[in-house]
Backbone as JSON Lines, residues from 0, in Angstrom:
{"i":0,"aa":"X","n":[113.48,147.25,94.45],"ca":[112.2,147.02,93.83],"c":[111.21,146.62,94.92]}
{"i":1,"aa":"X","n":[109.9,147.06,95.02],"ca":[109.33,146.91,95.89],"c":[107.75,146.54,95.21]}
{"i":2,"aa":"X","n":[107.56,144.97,95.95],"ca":[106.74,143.85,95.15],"c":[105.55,143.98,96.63]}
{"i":3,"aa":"X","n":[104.1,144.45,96.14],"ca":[103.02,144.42,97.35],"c":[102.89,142.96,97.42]}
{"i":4,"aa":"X","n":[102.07,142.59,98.58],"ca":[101.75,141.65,99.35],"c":[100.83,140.28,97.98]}
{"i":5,"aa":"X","n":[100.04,140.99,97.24],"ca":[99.05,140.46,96.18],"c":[99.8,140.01,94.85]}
{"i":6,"aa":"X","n":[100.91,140.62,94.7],"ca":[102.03,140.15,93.6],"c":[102.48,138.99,94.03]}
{"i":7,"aa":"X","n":[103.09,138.94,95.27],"ca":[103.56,137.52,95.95],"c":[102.91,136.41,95.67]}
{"i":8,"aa":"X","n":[101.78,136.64,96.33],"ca":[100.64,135.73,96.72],"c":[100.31,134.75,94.96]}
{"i":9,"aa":"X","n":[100.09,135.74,94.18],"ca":[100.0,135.41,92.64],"c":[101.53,134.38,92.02]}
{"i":10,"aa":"X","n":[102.25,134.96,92.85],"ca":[103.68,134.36,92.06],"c":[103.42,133.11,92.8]}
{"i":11,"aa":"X","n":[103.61,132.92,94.28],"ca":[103.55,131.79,95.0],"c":[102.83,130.94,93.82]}
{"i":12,"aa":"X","n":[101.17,131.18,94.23],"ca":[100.32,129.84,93.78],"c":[100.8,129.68,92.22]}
{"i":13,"aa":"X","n":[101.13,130.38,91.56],"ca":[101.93,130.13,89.95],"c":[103.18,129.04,90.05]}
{"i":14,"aa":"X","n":[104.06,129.56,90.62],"ca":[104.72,128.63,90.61],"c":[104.68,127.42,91.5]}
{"i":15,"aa":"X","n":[103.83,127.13,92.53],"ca":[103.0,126.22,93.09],"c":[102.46,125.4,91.81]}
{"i":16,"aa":"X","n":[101.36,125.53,91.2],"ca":[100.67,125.22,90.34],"c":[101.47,124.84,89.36]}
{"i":17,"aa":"X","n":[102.7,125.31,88.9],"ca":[103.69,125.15,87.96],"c":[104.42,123.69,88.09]}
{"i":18,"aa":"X","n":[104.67,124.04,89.58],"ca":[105.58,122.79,90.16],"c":[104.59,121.53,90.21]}
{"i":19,"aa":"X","n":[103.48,121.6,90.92],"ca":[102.07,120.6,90.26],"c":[101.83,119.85,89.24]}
{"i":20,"aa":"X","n":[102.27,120.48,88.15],"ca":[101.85,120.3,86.51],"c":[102.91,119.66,86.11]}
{"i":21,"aa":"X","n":[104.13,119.96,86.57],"ca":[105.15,119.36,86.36],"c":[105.36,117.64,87.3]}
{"i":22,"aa":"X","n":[104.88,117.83,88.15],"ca":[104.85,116.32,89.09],"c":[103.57,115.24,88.66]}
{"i":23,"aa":"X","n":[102.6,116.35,87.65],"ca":[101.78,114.66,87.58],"c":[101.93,114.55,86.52]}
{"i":24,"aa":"X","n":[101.97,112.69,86.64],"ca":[101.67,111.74,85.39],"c":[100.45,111.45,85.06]}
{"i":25,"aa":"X","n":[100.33,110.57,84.11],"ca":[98.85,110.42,83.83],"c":[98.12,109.58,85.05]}
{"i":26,"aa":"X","n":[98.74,108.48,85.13],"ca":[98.34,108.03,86.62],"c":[98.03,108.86,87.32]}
{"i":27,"aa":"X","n":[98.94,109.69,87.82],"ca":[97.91,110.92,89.06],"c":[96.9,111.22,88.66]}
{"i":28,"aa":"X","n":[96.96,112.04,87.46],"ca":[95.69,112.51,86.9],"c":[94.36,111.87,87.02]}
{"i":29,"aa":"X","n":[94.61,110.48,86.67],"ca":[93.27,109.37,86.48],"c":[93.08,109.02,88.63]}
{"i":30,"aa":"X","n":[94.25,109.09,89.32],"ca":[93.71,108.83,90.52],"c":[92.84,110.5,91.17]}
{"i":31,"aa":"X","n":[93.3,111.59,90.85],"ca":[93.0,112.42,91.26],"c":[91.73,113.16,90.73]}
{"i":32,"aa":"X","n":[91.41,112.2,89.33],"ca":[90.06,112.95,89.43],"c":[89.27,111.71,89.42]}
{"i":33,"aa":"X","n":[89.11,110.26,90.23],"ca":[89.2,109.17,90.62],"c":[88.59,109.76,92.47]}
{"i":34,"aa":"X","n":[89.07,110.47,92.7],"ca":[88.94,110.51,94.37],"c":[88.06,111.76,94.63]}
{"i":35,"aa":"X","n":[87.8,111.16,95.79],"ca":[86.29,111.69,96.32],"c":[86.03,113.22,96.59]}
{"i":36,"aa":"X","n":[85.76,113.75,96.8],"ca":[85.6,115.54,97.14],"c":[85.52,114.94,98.88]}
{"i":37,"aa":"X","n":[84.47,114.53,98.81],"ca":[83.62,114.39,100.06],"c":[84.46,112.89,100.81]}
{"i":38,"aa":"X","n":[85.18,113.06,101.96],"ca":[85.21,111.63,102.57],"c":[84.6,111.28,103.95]}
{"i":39,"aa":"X","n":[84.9,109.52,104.69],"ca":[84.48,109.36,105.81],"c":[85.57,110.27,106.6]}
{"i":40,"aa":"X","n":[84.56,110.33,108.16],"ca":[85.99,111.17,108.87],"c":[86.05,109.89,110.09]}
{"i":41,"aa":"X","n":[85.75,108.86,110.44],"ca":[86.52,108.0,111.05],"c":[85.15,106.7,110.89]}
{"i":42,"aa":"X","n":[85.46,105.43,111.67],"ca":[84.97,104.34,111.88],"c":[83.64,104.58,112.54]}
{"i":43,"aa":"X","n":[82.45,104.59,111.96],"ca":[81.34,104.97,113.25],"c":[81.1,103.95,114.26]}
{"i":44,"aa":"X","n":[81.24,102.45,113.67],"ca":[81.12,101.18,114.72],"c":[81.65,99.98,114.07]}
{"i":45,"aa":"X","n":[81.52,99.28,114.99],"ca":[82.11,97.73,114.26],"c":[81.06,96.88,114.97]}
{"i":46,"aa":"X","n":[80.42,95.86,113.83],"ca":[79.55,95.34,114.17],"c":[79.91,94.07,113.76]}
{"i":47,"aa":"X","n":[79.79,93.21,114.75],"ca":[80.08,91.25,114.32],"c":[78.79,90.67,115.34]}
{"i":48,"aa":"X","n":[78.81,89.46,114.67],"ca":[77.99,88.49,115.04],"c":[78.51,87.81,116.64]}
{"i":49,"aa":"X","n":[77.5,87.44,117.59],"ca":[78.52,87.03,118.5],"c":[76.87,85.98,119.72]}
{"i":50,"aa":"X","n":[77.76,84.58,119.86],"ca":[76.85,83.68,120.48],"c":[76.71,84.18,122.0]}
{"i":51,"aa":"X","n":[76.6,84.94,122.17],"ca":[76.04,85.76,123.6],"c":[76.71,87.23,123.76]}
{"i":52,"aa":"X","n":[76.02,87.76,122.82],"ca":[76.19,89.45,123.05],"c":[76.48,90.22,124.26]}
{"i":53,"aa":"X","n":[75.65,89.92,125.39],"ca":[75.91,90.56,126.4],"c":[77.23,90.53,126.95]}
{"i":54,"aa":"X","n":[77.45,89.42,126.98],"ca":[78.56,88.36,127.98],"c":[79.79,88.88,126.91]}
{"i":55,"aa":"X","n":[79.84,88.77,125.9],"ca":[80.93,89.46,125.1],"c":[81.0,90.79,125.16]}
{"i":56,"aa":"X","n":[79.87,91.71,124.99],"ca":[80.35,93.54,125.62],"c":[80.44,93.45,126.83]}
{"i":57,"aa":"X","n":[80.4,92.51,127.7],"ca":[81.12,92.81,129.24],"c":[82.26,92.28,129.32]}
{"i":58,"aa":"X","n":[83.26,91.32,128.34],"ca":[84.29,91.19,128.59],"c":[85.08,91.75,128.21]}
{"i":59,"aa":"X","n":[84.49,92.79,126.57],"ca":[85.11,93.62,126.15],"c":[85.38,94.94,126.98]}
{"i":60,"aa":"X","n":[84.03,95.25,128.0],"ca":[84.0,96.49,128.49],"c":[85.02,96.36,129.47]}
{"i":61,"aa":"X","n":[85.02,95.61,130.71],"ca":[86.12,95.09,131.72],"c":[87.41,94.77,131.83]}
{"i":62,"aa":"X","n":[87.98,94.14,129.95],"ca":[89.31,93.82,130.08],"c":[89.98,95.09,128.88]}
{"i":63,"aa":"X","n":[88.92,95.8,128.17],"ca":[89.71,96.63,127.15],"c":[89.37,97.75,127.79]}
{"i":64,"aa":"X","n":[88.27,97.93,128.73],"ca":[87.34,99.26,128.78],"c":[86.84,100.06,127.9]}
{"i":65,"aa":"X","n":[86.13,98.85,126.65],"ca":[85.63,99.81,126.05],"c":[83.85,99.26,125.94]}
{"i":66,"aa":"X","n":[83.23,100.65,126.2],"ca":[82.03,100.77,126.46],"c":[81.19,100.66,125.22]}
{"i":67,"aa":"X","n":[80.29,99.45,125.38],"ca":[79.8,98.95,123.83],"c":[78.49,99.77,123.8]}
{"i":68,"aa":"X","n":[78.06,100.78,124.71],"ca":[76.8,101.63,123.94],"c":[77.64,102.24,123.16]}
{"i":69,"aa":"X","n":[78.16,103.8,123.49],"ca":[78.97,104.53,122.36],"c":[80.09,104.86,122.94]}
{"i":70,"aa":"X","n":[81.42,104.03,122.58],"ca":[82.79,104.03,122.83],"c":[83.51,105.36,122.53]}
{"i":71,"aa":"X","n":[83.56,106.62,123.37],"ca":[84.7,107.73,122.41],"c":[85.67,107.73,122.87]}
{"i":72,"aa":"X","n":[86.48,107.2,121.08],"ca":[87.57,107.05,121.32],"c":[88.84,107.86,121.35]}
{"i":73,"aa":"X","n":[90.2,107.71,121.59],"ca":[90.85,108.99,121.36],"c":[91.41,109.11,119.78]}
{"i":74,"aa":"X","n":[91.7,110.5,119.46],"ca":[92.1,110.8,118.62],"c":[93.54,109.96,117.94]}
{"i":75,"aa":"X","n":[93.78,109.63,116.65],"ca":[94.71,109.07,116.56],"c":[94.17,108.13,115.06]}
{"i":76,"aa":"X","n":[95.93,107.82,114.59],"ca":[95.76,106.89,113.45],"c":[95.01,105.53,113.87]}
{"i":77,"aa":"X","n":[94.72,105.55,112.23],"ca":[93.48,104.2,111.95],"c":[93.97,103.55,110.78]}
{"i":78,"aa":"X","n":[94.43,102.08,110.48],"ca":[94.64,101.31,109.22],"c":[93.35,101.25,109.37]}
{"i":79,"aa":"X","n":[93.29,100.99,107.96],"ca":[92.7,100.2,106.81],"c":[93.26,99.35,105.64]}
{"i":80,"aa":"X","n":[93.26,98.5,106.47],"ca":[94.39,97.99,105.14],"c":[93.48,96.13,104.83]}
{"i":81,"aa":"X","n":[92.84,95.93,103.3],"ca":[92.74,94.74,103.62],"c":[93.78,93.5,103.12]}
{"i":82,"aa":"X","n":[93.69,92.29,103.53],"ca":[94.68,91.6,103.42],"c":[94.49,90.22,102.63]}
{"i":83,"aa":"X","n":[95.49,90.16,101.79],"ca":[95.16,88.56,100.87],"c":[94.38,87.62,101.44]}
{"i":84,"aa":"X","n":[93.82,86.74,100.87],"ca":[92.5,86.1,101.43],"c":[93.31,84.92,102.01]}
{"i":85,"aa":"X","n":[94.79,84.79,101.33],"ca":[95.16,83.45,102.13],"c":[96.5,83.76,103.36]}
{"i":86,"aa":"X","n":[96.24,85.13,104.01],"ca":[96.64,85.63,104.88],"c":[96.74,84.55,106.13]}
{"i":87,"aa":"X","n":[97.99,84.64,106.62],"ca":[97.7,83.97,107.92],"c":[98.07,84.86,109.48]}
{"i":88,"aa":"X","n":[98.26,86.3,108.91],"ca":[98.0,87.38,110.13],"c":[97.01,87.35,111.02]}
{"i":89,"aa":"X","n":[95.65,86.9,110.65],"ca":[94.93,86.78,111.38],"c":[94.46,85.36,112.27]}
{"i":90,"aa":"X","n":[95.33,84.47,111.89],"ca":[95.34,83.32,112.54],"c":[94.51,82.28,111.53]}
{"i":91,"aa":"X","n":[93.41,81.52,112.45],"ca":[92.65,81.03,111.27],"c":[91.9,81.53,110.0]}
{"i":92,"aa":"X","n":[92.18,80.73,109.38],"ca":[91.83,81.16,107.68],"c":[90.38,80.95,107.76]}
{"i":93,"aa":"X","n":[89.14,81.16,108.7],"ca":[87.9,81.21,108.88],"c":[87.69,82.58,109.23]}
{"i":94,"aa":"X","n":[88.63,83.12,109.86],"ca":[88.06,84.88,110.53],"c":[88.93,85.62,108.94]}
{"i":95,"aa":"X","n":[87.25,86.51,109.0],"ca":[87.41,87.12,107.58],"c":[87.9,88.78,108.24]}
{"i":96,"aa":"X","n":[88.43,88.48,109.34],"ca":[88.48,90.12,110.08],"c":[89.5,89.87,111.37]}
{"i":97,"aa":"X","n":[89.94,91.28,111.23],"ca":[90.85,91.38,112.89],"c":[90.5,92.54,113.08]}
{"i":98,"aa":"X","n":[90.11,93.05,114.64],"ca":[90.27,94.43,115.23],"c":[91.77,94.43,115.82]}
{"i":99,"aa":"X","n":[92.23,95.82,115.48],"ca":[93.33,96.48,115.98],"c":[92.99,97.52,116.99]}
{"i":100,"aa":"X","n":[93.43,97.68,117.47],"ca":[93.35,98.66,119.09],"c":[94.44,99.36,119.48]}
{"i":101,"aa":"X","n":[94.38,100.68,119.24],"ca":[95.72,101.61,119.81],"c":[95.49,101.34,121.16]}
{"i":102,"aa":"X","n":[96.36,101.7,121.59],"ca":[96.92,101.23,123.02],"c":[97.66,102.88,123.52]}
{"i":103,"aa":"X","n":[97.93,103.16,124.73],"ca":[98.65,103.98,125.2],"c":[99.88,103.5,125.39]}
{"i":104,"aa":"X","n":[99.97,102.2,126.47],"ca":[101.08,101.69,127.06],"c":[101.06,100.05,126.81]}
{"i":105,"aa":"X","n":[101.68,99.57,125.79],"ca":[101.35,98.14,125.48],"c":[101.81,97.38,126.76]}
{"i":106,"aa":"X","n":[102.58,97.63,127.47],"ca":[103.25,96.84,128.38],"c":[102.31,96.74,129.63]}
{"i":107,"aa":"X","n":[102.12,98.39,129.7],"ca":[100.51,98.0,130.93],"c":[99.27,97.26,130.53]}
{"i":108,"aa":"X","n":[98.35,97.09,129.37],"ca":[97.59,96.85,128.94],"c":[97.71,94.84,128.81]}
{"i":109,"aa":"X","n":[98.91,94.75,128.23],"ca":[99.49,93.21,128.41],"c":[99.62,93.02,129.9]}
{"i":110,"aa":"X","n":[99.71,93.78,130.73],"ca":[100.12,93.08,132.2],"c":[98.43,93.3,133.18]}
{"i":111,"aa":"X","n":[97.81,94.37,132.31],"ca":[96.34,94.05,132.89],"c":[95.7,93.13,132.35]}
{"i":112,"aa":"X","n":[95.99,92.41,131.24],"ca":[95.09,91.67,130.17],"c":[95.67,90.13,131.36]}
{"i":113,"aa":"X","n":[97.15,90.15,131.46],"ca":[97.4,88.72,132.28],"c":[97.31,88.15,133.43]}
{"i":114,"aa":"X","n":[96.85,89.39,134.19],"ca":[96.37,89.62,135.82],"c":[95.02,88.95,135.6]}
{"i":115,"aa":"X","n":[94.26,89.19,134.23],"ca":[92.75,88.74,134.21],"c":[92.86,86.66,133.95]}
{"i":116,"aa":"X","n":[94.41,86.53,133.81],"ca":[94.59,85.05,133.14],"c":[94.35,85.09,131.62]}
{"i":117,"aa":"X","n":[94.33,86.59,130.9],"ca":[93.9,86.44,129.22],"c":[95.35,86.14,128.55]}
{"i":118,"aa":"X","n":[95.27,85.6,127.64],"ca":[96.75,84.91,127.23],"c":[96.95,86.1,125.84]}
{"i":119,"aa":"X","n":[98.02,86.6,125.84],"ca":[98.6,87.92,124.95],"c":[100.11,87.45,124.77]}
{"i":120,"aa":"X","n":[99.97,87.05,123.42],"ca":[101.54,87.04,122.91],"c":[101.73,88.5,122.11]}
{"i":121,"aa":"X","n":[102.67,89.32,122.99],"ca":[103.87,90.11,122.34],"c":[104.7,90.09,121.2]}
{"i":122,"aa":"X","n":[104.55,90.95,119.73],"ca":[105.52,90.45,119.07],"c":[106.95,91.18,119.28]}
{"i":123,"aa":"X","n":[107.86,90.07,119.79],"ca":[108.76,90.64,119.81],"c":[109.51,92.21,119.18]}
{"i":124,"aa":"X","n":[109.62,91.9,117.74],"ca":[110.06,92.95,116.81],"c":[109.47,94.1,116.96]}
{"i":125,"aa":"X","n":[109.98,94.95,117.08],"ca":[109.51,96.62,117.0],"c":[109.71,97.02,115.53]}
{"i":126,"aa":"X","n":[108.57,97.32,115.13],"ca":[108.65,97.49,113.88],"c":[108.4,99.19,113.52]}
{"i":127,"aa":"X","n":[108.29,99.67,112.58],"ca":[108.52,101.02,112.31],"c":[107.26,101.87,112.8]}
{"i":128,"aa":"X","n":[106.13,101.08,112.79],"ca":[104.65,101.34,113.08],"c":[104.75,101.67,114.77]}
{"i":129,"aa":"X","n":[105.53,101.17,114.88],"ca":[105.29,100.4,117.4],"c":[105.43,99.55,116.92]}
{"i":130,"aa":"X","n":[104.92,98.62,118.16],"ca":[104.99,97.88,118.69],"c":[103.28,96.77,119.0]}
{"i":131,"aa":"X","n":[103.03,95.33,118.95],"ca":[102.3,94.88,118.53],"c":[101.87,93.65,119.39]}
{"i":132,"aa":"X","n":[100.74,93.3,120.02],"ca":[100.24,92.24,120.42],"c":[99.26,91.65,120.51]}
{"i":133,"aa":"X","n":[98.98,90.2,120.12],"ca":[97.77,89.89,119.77],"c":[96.85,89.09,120.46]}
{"i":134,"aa":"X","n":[95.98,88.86,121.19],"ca":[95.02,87.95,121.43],"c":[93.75,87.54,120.89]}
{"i":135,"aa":"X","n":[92.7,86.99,121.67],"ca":[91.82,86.75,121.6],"c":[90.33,86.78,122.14]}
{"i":136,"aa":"X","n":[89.16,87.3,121.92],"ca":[88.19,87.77,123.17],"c":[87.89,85.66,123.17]}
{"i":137,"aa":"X","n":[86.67,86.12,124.2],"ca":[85.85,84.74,124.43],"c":[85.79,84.2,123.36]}
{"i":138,"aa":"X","n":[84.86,84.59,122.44],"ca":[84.88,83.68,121.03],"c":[85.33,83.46,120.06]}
{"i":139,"aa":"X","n":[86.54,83.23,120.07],"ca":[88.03,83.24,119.32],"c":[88.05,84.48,118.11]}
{"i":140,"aa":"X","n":[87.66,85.61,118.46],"ca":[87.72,86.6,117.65],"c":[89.27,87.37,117.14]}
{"i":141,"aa":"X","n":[89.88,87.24,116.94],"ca":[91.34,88.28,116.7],"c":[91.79,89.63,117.29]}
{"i":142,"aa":"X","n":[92.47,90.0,118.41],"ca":[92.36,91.41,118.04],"c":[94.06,91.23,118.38]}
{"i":143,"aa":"X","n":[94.3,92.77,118.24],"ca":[95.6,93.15,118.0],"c":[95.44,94.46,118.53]}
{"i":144,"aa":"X","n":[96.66,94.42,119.47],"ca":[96.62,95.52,119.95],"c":[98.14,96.54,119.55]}
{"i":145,"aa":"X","n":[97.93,97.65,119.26],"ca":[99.39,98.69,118.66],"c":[99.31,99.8,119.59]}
{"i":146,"aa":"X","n":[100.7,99.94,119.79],"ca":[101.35,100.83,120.95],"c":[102.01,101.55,119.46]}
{"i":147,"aa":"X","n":[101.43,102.66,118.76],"ca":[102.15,103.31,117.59],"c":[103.43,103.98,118.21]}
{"i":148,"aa":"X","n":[104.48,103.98,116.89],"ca":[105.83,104.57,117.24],"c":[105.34,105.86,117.79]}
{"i":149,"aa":"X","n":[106.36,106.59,118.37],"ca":[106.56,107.84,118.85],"c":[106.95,108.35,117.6]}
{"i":150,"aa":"X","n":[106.5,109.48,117.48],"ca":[107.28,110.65,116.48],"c":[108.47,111.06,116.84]}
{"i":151,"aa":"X","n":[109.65,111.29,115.79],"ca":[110.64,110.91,115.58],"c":[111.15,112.64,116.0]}
């Protein structure tokens, strides 16, 4: 029996569509017509308050290298994730925020951060994400830096 190229194509998305209809619940349903057509495609900036601006984008620029006119960054995953208000991930229960920072090489980045005297605790555990370490700029701000797992 001999089935053209346009018969296929029809059967595919049928039973595609079949298998679809069969996997959602009503929940899907209500999230999926719930969600956006249109989304963001990454972070355009991060903006905080800070008691000497300058002096803080030069310590950021020098010890992270990142350039506070317009930073481009590399390609790569981004959380968003926010966190219970009585979180203590971020240290004090006054910072309503942490920056995270992919990293290439956490181990170089920690050994340039301690050459500067900046104090970076390592978390031990390797967790499924990478690998994780956190400090602090000048004005006790939070950041965290992730060395993401390798693909498997």
């Amino acid at each position: 029996m001999l089935i053209d190229r346009r018969t296929m194509i029809i059967g595919a998305t049928t039973l595609a569509a079949v298998k679809t209809a069969e996997s959602v619940t009503p929940d899907t349903v209500e999230v999926q017509m719930n969600t956006p057509t249109e989304r963001v495609l990454g972070i355009g900036g991060l903006f905080f308050r800070s008691r000497d601006p300058k002096k803080l984008a030069q310590w950021y620029e020098l010890n992270l290298g990142i350039d506070h006119r317009v930073w481009q960054q590399a390609a790569g995953p981004t959380a968003f994730t926010p966190f219970a208000m009585d979180t203590d991930y971020f240290g004090s229960k006054q910072q309503a925020w942490m920056v995270n920072f992919r990293v290439r090489s956490l181990d170089a980045m920690v050994a340039q951060l301690q050459k500067s005297n900046i104090e970076v605790k390592v978390d031990p555990e390797k967790s499924p994400y990478g690998r994780f370490a956190k400090l602090h700029d000048p004005e006790g701000n939070p950041i965290e830096l992730w060395e993401p797992a390798s693909p498997a």
